[in-house]
Kinemage of the C-alpha trace (Angstrom):
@kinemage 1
@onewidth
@group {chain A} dominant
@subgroup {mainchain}
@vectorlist {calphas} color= white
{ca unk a 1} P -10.809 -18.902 3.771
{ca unk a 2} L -7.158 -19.444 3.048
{ca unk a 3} L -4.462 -17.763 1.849
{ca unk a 4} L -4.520 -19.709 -1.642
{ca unk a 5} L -8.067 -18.582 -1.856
{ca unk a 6} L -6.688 -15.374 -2.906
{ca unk a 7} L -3.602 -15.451 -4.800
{ca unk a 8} L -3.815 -11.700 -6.048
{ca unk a 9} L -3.729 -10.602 -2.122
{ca unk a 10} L -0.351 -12.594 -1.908
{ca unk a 11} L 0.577 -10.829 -4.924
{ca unk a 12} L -0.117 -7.648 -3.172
{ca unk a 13} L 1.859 -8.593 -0.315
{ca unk a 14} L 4.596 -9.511 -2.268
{ca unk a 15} L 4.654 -5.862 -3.648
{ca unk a 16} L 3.953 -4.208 -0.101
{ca unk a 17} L 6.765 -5.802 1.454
{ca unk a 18} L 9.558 -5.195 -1.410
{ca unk a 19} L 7.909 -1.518 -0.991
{ca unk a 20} L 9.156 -1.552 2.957
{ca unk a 21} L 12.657 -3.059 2.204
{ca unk a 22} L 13.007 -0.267 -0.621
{ca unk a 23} L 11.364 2.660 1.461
{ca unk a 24} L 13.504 1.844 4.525
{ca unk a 25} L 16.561 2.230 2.415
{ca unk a 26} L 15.558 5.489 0.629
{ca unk a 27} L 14.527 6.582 4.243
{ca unk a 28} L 17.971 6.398 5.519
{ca unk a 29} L 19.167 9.023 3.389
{ca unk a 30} L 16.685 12.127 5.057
{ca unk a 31} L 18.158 14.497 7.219
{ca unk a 32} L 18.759 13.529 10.890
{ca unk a 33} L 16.452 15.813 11.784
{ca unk a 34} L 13.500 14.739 9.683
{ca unk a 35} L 14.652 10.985 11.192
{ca unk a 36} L 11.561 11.211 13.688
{ca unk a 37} L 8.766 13.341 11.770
{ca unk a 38} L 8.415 12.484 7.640
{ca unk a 39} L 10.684 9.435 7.833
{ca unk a 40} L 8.806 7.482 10.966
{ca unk a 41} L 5.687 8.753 9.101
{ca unk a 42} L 6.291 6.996 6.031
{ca unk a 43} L 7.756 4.129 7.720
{ca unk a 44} L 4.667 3.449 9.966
{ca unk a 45} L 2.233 3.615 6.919
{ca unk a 46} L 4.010 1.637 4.826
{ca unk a 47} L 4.009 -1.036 7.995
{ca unk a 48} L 0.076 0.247 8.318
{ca unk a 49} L -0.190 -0.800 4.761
{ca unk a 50} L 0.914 -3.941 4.845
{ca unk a 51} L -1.351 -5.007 8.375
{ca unk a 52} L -4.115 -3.848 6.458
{ca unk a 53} L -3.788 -5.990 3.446
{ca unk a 54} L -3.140 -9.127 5.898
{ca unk a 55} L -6.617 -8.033 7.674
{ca unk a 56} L -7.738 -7.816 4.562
{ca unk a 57} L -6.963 -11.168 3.354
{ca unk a 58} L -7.984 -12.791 6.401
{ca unk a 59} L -11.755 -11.020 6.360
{ca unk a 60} L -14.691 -11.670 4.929
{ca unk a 61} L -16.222 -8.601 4.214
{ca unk a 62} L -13.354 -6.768 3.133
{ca unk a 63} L -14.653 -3.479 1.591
{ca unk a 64} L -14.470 -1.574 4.363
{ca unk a 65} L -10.971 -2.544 5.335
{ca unk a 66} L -9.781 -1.876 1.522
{ca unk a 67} L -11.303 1.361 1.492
{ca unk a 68} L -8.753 2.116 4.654
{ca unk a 69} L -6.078 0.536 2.798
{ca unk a 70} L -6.670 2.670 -0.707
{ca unk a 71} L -6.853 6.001 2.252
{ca unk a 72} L -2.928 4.622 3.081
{ca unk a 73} L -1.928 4.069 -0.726
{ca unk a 74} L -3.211 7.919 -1.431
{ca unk a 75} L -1.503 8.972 1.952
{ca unk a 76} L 2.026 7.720 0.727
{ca unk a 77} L 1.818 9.022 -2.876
{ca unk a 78} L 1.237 12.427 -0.908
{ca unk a 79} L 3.912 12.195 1.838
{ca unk a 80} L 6.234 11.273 -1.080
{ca unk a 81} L 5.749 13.493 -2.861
{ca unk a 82} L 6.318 15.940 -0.010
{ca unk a 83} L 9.876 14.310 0.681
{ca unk a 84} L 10.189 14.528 -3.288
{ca unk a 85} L 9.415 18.425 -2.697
{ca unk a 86} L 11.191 18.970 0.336
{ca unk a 87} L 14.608 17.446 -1.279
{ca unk a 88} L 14.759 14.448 0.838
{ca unk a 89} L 14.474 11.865 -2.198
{ca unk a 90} L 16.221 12.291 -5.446
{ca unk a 91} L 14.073 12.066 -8.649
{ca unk a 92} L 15.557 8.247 -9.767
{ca unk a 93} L 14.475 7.412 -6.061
{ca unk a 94} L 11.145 9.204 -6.110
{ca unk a 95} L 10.143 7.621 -9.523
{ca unk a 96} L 11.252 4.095 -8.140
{ca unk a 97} L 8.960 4.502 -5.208
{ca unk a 98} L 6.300 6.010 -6.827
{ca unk a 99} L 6.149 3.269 -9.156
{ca unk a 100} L 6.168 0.618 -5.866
{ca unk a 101} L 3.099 2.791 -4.617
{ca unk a 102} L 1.227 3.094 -7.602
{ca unk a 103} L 1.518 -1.025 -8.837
{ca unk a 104} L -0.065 -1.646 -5.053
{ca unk a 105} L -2.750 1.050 -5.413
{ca unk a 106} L -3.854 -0.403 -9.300
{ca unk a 107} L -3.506 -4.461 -8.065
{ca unk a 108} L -5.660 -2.966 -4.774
{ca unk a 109} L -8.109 -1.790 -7.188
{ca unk a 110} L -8.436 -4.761 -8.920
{ca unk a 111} L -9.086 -6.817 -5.737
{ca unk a 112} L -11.437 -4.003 -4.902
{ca unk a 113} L -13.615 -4.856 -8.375
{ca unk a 114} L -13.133 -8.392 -8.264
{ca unk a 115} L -14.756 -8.094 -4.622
{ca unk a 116} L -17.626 -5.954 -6.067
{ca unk a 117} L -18.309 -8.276 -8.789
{ca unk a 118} L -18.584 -11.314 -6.935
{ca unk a 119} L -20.627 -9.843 -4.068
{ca unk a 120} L -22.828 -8.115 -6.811
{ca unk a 121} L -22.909 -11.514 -8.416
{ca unk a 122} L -23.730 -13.372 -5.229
{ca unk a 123} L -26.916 -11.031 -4.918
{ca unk a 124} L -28.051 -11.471 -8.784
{ca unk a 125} L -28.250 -15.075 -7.694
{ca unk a 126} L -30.950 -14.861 -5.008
């Protein structure tokens, strides 16, 4: 299976990585001190995020894998929202980001359908 097999998980990768080049600049703005706790937090599972829809893309059985990745999507929306709470991001920031997250979490649920379908399909056909 190649990567043109699945255009929608290019999509999502797309969207994962202009999420990282965005986060990493709204990042920069926390407090020195929360530098090394909720900054490297949301850093690493944003970078978590994006090696899990590469391992996803490259599997077969993905379900498994994209339930780990939707677990990551739901992590973020919470950690932002804690920075959101905490003061650390500004509202026009928050809602940008927010937005980021939430296209990746409803394109991930797509591919998640589209991979119950077919394997539902496959199984009709037996």
């Amino acid at each position: 299976m190649t990567d043109q097999d699945e255009p929608d998980a290019l999509l999502i990768l797309q969207r994962v990585e202009a999420m990282i080049l965005y986060g990493r600049t709204a990042l920069r703005q926390f407090p020195k001190y929360e530098m090394h706790v909720l900054s490297a937090e949301m850093l690493h599972c944003m970078w978590d995020l994006l090696e899990l829809v590469i391992i996803c893309n490259k599997r077969y059985h993905k379900k498994t894998t994209m339930k780990d990745l939707d677990a990551k999507v739901a992590l973020l929306r919470y950690q932002l929202r804690t920075a959101k709470k905490f003061g650390y991001l500004d509202f026009q920031k928050y809602e940008h980001w927010s937005k980021l997250n939430d296209e990746i979490g409803r394109m991930l649920g797509g591919w998640l359908r589209s991979i119950s379908t077919s394997t539902s399909t496959v199984g009709d056909a037996r």
